[in-house]
C-alpha positions in Angstrom: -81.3 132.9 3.5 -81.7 129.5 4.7 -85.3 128.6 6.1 -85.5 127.1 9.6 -86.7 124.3 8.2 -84.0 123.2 6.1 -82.7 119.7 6.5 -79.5 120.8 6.9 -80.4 122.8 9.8 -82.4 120.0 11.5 -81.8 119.1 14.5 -82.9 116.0 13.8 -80.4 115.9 10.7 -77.5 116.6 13.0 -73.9 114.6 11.8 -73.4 111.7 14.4 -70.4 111.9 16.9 -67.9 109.0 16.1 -65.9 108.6 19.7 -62.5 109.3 18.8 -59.8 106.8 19.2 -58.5 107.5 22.7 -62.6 107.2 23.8 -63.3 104.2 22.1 -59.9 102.8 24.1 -61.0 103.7 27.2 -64.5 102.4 26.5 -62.6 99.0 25.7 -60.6 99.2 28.6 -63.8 100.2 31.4 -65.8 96.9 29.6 -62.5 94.8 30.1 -62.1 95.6 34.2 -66.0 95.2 34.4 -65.9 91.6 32.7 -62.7 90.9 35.1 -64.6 92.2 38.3 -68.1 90.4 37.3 -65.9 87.3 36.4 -64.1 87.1 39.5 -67.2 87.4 41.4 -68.3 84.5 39.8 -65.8 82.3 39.3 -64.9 83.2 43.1 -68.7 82.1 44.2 -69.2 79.3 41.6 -65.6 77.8 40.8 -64.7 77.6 36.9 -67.2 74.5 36.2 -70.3 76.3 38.0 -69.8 80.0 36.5 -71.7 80.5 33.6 -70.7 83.2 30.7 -74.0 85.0 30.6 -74.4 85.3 34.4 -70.6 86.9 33.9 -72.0 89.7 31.5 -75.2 90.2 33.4 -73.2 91.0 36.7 -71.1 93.4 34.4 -73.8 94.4 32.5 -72.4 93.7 29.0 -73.2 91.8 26.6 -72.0 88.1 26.5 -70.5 88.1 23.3 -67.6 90.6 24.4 -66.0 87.7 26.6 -65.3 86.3 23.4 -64.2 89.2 22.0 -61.5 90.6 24.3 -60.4 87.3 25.9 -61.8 84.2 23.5 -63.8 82.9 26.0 -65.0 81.2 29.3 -61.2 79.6 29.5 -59.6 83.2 28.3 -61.4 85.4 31.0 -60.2 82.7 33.8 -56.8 82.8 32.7 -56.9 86.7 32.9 -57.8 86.5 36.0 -55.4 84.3 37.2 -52.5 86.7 35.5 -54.1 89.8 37.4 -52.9 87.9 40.6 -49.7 87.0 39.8 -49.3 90.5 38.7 -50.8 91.7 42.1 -48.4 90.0 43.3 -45.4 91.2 42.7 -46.5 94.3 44.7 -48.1 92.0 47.6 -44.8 89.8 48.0 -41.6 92.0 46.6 -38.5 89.4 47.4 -36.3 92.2 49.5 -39.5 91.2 52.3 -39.1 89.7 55.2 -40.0 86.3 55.6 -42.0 87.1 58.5 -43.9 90.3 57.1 -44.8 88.6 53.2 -46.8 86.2 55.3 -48.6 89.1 57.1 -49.1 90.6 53.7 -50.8 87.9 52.0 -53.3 87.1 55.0 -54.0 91.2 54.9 -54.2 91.1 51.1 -56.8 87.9 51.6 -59.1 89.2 53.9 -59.2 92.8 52.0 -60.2 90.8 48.8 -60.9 87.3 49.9 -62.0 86.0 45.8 -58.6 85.3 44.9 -58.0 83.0 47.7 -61.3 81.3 47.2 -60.9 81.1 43.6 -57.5 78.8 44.3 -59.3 76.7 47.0 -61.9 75.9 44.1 -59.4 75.2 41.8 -57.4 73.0 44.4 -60.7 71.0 45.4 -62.1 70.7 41.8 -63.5 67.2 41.3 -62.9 64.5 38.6 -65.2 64.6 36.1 -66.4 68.2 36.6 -65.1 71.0 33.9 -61.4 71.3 34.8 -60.2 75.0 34.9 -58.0 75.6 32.3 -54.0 75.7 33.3 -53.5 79.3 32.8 -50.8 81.2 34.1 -49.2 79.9 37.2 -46.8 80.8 39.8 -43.8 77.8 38.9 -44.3 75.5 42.4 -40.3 75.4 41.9 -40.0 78.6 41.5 -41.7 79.5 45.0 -39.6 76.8 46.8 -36.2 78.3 45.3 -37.4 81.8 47.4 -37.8 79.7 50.4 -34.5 78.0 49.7 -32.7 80.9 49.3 -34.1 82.7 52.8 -33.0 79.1 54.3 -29.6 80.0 53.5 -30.2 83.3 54.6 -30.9 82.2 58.1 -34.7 83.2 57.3 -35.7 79.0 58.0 -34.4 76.9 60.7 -32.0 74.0 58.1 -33.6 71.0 59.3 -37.3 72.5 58.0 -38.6 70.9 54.5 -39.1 74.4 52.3 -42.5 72.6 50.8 -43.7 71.5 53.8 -43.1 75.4 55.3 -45.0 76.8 52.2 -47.6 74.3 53.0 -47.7 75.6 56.4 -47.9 79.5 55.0 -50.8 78.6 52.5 -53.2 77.0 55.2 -52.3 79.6 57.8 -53.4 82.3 55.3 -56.3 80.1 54.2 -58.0 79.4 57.7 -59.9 82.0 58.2 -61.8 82.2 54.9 -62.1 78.3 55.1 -62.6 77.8 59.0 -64.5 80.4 59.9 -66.3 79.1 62.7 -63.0 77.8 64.2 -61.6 80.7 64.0 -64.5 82.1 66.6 -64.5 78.8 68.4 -60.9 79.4 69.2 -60.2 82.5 69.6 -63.2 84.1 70.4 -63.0 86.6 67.2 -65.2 87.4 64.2 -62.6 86.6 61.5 -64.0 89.1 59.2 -62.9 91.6 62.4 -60.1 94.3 62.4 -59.7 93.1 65.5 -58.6 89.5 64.5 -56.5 90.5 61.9 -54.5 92.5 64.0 -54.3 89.5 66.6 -53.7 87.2 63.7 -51.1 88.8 61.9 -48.9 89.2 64.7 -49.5 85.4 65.6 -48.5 84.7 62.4 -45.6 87.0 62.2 -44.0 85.5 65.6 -44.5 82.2 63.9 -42.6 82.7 61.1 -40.0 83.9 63.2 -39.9 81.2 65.5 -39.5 78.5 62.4 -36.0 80.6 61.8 -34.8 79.3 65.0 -34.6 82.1 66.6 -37.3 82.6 69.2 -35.3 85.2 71.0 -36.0 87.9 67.8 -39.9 87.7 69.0 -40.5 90.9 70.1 
Protein backbone atom coordinates (compact mmCIF):
# COMPACT_ATOMS: atom_id res chain seq x y z
CA UNK A 1 0.00 0.00 0.00
CA UNK A 2 1.06 3.30 -1.13
CA UNK A 3 1.80 5.92 1.71
CA UNK A 4 -0.10 9.26 1.56
CA UNK A 5 3.00 10.73 1.15
CA UNK A 6 4.10 9.40 -1.92
CA UNK A 7 5.13 11.69 -4.67
CA UNK A 8 3.02 10.20 -6.92
CA UNK A 9 0.13 10.91 -4.86
CA UNK A 10 1.12 14.61 -4.26
CA UNK A 11 -1.02 16.96 -4.87
CA UNK A 12 1.56 19.03 -5.44
CA UNK A 13 3.02 16.37 -8.04
CA UNK A 14 -0.16 16.45 -10.02
CA UNK A 15 0.48 16.06 -14.19
CA UNK A 16 -0.19 19.56 -15.74
CA UNK A 17 -3.30 20.12 -17.97
CA UNK A 18 -2.11 20.97 -21.67
CA UNK A 19 -5.44 22.91 -23.16
CA UNK A 20 -6.37 20.82 -25.97
CA UNK A 21 -6.41 22.05 -29.47
CA UNK A 22 -9.94 23.37 -29.82
CA UNK A 23 -9.06 25.55 -26.35
CA UNK A 24 -5.90 26.79 -27.32
CA UNK A 25 -7.97 28.02 -30.66
CA UNK A 26 -10.44 29.70 -28.94
CA UNK A 27 -7.91 31.23 -26.58
CA UNK A 28 -6.19 32.56 -30.01
CA UNK A 29 -9.32 33.62 -31.31
CA UNK A 30 -10.77 35.69 -27.72
CA UNK A 31 -6.91 37.51 -27.71
CA UNK A 32 -7.41 38.33 -31.59
CA UNK A 33 -11.10 40.24 -31.04
CA UNK A 34 -9.58 41.83 -27.84
CA UNK A 35 -6.38 43.27 -29.80
CA UNK A 36 -9.06 44.26 -32.68
CA UNK A 37 -11.48 46.01 -30.04
CA UNK A 38 -8.50 47.70 -27.90
CA UNK A 39 -7.03 48.66 -31.41
CA UNK A 40 -9.90 50.22 -32.79
CA UNK A 41 -10.36 52.17 -29.68
CA UNK A 42 -7.23 53.54 -30.28
CA UNK A 43 -6.59 53.96 -33.48
CA UNK A 44 -10.26 55.53 -33.50
CA UNK A 45 -9.17 58.12 -30.51
CA UNK A 46 -5.51 58.59 -31.67
CA UNK A 47 -5.46 58.15 -35.68
CA UNK A 48 -2.74 55.52 -36.91
CA UNK A 49 0.35 57.99 -36.24
CA UNK A 50 -0.81 58.82 -32.49
CA UNK A 51 -1.79 55.02 -31.42
CA UNK A 52 0.94 53.50 -29.79
CA UNK A 53 1.35 49.34 -29.72
CA UNK A 54 1.74 49.06 -26.00
CA UNK A 55 -1.20 51.39 -25.07
CA UNK A 56 -3.06 48.74 -27.75
CA UNK A 57 -2.17 45.67 -25.47
CA UNK A 58 -2.70 47.51 -22.18
CA UNK A 59 -6.38 48.45 -23.21
CA UNK A 60 -6.68 44.68 -24.18
CA UNK A 61 -4.72 43.50 -21.59
CA UNK A 62 -2.26 41.38 -23.46
CA UNK A 63 0.84 41.41 -23.93
CA UNK A 64 2.45 43.65 -26.74
CA UNK A 65 4.34 41.09 -28.39
CA UNK A 66 1.03 39.17 -29.66
CA UNK A 67 0.34 42.14 -32.14
CA UNK A 68 3.22 40.93 -33.82
CA UNK A 69 2.36 37.63 -33.50
CA UNK A 70 -1.16 37.23 -35.03
CA UNK A 71 -1.01 40.29 -37.31
CA UNK A 72 2.98 41.35 -37.83
CA UNK A 73 2.45 44.53 -36.37
CA UNK A 74 1.25 48.16 -35.81
CA UNK A 75 0.58 48.29 -39.92
CA UNK A 76 -1.06 44.53 -39.73
CA UNK A 77 -3.57 45.16 -36.83
CA UNK A 78 -4.71 48.59 -38.81
CA UNK A 79 -5.26 46.76 -41.86
CA UNK A 80 -7.33 44.15 -39.91
CA UNK A 81 -9.32 46.52 -38.85
CA UNK A 82 -9.95 48.08 -41.91
CA UNK A 83 -11.06 44.47 -43.45
CA UNK A 84 -13.46 43.91 -40.42
CA UNK A 85 -15.42 46.94 -42.05
CA UNK A 86 -15.49 46.17 -45.37
CA UNK A 87 -16.66 42.82 -44.16
CA UNK A 88 -19.35 44.60 -41.92
CA UNK A 89 -20.21 45.89 -44.69
CA UNK A 90 -21.53 43.74 -46.83
CA UNK A 91 -24.28 43.12 -44.16
CA UNK A 92 -24.69 47.06 -43.61
CA UNK A 93 -25.13 47.88 -47.43
CA UNK A 94 -26.39 44.53 -49.40
CA UNK A 95 -26.83 45.89 -53.23
CA UNK A 96 -30.72 44.54 -53.59
CA UNK A 97 -31.06 48.02 -50.92
CA UNK A 98 -32.64 50.80 -51.74
CA UNK A 99 -30.88 53.80 -52.47
CA UNK A 100 -32.74 55.69 -50.01
CA UNK A 101 -32.60 53.07 -47.05
CA UNK A 102 -28.43 52.11 -47.42
CA UNK A 103 -28.03 55.69 -46.61
CA UNK A 104 -30.22 55.37 -43.49
CA UNK A 105 -28.28 52.28 -42.72
CA UNK A 106 -24.92 53.57 -42.66
CA UNK A 107 -25.87 56.85 -40.54
CA UNK A 108 -27.62 54.02 -37.97
CA UNK A 109 -24.60 51.78 -38.25
CA UNK A 110 -22.30 55.13 -37.44
CA UNK A 111 -23.90 56.37 -34.60
CA UNK A 112 -24.31 52.67 -33.00
CA UNK A 113 -20.43 52.35 -33.42
CA UNK A 114 -19.15 55.69 -34.29
CA UNK A 115 -14.98 54.37 -34.39
CA UNK A 116 -15.16 53.31 -37.85
CA UNK A 117 -16.35 56.52 -39.05
CA UNK A 118 -13.82 58.41 -37.08
CA UNK A 119 -11.12 56.08 -37.94
CA UNK A 120 -11.73 57.16 -41.85
CA UNK A 121 -12.01 60.93 -40.98
CA UNK A 122 -8.41 60.39 -39.44
CA UNK A 123 -7.20 58.77 -42.17
CA UNK A 124 -8.79 61.35 -44.74
CA UNK A 125 -7.28 64.38 -42.62
CA UNK A 126 -3.82 62.76 -41.93
CA UNK A 127 -1.06 65.26 -42.37
CA UNK A 128 2.21 65.32 -44.47
CA UNK A 129 4.88 64.32 -42.72
CA UNK A 130 3.09 62.50 -39.96
CA UNK A 131 3.22 58.42 -40.01
CA UNK A 132 0.90 57.63 -42.97
CA UNK A 133 -1.48 54.72 -42.30
CA UNK A 134 -0.70 51.98 -44.21
CA UNK A 135 -2.96 51.28 -47.59
CA UNK A 136 -4.66 48.30 -46.42
CA UNK A 137 -7.65 46.94 -47.74
CA UNK A 138 -9.93 49.36 -49.40
CA UNK A 139 -13.41 49.64 -50.81
CA UNK A 140 -12.23 50.31 -54.91
CA UNK A 141 -13.52 54.29 -55.22
CA UNK A 142 -14.52 52.89 -58.84
CA UNK A 143 -16.05 50.23 -57.65
CA UNK A 144 -18.53 52.33 -55.37
CA UNK A 145 -19.33 54.81 -58.28
CA UNK A 146 -20.24 51.72 -60.63
CA UNK A 147 -23.20 50.94 -57.77
CA UNK A 148 -24.24 54.43 -58.10
CA UNK A 149 -24.08 54.23 -61.77
CA UNK A 150 -25.97 51.36 -62.12
CA UNK A 151 -29.00 52.75 -59.68
CA UNK A 152 -28.74 55.98 -62.17
CA UNK A 153 -29.90 53.74 -64.76
CA UNK A 154 -32.27 52.28 -62.59
CA UNK A 155 -34.06 55.50 -62.08
CA UNK A 156 -32.51 55.44 -58.41
CA UNK A 157 -30.51 59.19 -59.40
CA UNK A 158 -31.90 61.95 -61.26
CA UNK A 159 -29.28 61.68 -64.98
CA UNK A 160 -28.08 65.05 -64.82
CA UNK A 161 -26.46 64.30 -61.10
CA UNK A 162 -22.43 63.55 -61.10
CA UNK A 163 -22.45 59.82 -59.19
CA UNK A 164 -19.01 61.15 -57.20
CA UNK A 165 -20.31 64.28 -56.39
CA UNK A 166 -23.74 62.25 -54.95
CA UNK A 167 -21.36 59.87 -52.91
CA UNK A 168 -19.74 62.95 -51.69
CA UNK A 169 -22.91 64.19 -50.69
CA UNK A 170 -23.81 60.59 -48.82
CA UNK A 171 -20.35 60.50 -46.99
CA UNK A 172 -20.71 64.11 -45.39
CA UNK A 173 -24.41 63.67 -44.63
CA UNK A 174 -23.51 60.48 -42.63
CA UNK A 175 -20.42 62.14 -41.25
CA UNK A 176 -22.07 65.46 -39.68
CA UNK A 177 -23.12 64.43 -36.81
CA UNK A 178 -19.94 62.83 -35.36
CA UNK A 179 -17.97 65.76 -36.96
CA UNK A 180 -20.50 68.80 -36.30
CA UNK A 181 -21.78 68.06 -33.32
CA UNK A 182 -22.61 71.32 -32.10
CA UNK A 183 -24.33 72.24 -35.42
CA UNK A 184 -26.18 69.60 -35.27
CA UNK A 185 -27.83 71.16 -31.85
CA UNK A 186 -27.53 74.63 -33.12
CA UNK A 187 -29.76 73.67 -35.95
CA UNK A 188 -31.92 71.47 -35.08
CA UNK A 189 -32.24 71.79 -31.58
CA UNK A 190 -31.19 67.86 -30.91
CA UNK A 191 -28.50 66.03 -28.98
CA UNK A 192 -27.04 64.16 -31.94
CA UNK A 193 -26.05 61.28 -29.77
CA UNK A 194 -30.20 61.29 -29.18
CA UNK A 195 -32.75 58.49 -30.38
CA UNK A 196 -34.59 61.15 -30.98
CA UNK A 197 -32.28 62.79 -33.72
CA UNK A 198 -31.68 59.77 -35.39
CA UNK A 199 -35.08 59.09 -36.00
CA UNK A 200 -35.59 62.83 -37.21
CA UNK A 201 -32.36 62.43 -39.15
CA UNK A 202 -32.80 59.36 -40.87
CA UNK A 203 -35.99 60.16 -42.31
CA UNK A 204 -34.40 63.65 -43.53
CA UNK A 205 -32.04 61.79 -45.04
CA UNK A 206 -34.16 59.09 -46.54
CA UNK A 207 -36.52 61.88 -48.25
CA UNK A 208 -33.31 63.29 -49.62
CA UNK A 209 -32.19 60.56 -51.33
CA UNK A 210 -35.42 60.27 -52.77
CA UNK A 211 -35.75 63.69 -53.89
CA UNK A 212 -32.11 63.47 -55.88
CA UNK A 213 -34.10 60.52 -57.95
CA UNK A 214 -36.27 63.14 -59.28
CA UNK A 215 -39.10 62.11 -57.99
CA UNK A 216 -40.32 64.26 -55.16
CA UNK A 217 -43.81 62.98 -55.46
CA UNK A 218 -42.48 59.18 -53.97
CA UNK A 219 -41.88 61.27 -50.41
CA UNK A 220 -44.15 59.86 -48.27
Amino acid sequence: MQSSTDPDRSPDRSPRRHPAPAERRADAERSRRKLLDAALEEFSAKGYAGARVADIAARAGLNKQLISYYFGGKAGLYGAIQQAWLDRETEIAPPELPLAELITRYLHAGLADPRAMRLMLWRALAADGTEQPPPGPVQDPEEDLSRLRRRQTGGELATDLDPAAVLLVMMGAVTAPLIMPGEVTRLTGLDPRSPEFETYYAEQLRRVMLHLAGAPGAVT
